[in-house]
C-alpha positions in Angstrom: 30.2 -14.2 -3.3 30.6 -15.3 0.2 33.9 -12.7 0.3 31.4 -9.9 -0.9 28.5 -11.3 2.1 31.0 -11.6 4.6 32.3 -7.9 3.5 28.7 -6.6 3.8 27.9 -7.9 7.4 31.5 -6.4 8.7 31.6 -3.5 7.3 28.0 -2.1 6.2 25.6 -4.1 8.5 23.5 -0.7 9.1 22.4 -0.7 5.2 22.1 -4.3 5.0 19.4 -4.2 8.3 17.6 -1.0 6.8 17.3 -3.2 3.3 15.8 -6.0 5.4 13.9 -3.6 6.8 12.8 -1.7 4.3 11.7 -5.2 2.4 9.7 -6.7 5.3 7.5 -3.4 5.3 6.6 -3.6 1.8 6.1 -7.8 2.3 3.7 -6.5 5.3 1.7 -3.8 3.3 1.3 -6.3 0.4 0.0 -8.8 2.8 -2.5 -6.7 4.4 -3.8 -5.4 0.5 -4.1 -9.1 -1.1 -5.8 -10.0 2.7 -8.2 -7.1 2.9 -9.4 -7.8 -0.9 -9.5 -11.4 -0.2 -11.8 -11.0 2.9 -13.8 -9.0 0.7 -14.2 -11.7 -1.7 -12.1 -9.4 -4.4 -10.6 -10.6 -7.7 -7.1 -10.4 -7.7 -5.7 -10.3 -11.3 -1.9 -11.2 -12.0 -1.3 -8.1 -13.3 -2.3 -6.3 -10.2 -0.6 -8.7 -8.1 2.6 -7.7 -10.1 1.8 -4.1 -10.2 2.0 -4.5 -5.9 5.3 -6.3 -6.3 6.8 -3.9 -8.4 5.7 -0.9 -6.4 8.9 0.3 -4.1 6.7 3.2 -2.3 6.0 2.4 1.1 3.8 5.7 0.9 2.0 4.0 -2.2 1.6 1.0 -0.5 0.1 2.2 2.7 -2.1 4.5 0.4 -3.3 1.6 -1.5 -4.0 -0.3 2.0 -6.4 2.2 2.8 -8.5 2.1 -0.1 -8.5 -2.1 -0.6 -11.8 -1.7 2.0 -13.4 0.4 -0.3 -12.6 -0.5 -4.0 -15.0 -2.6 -6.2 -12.1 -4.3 -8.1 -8.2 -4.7 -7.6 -7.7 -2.3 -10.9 -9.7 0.3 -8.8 -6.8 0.8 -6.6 -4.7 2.2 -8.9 -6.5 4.6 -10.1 
């Protein structure tokens, strides 16, 4: 495994940045939806916990963080 990391960082480093990248955005726009329903004294269930987790659309995600200040219930944002 170490072969295959030290591989990566010679020879791809530009895809292994944009994957570290790309994961701290959605860690960011997770944040901000489970903060913003906290705040708001909102339920998080597990299942939509997961359901953000799973999500790999940053577009999703961002839509998502603009309707947590106005949803009633977690569920409500995905529908």
């Amino acid at each position: 495994m170490r072969d295959f990391d030290y591989l990566g960082e010679k020879y791809f480093p530009h895809w292994i940045e944009a994957g570290r990248a790309l994961g701290m955005a959605k860690a960011t726009l997770i944040a901000g939806i489970v903060s913003v329903l906290e705040m708001r004294g909102v339920e998080i269930s597990d299942n939509a916990r997961k359901r953000l987790s799973r999500c790999e659309s940053l577009d999703q995600l961002g839509a998502w963080l603009r309707s947590a200040p106005k949803v009633r219930s977690a569920d409500e944002l995905f529908d």
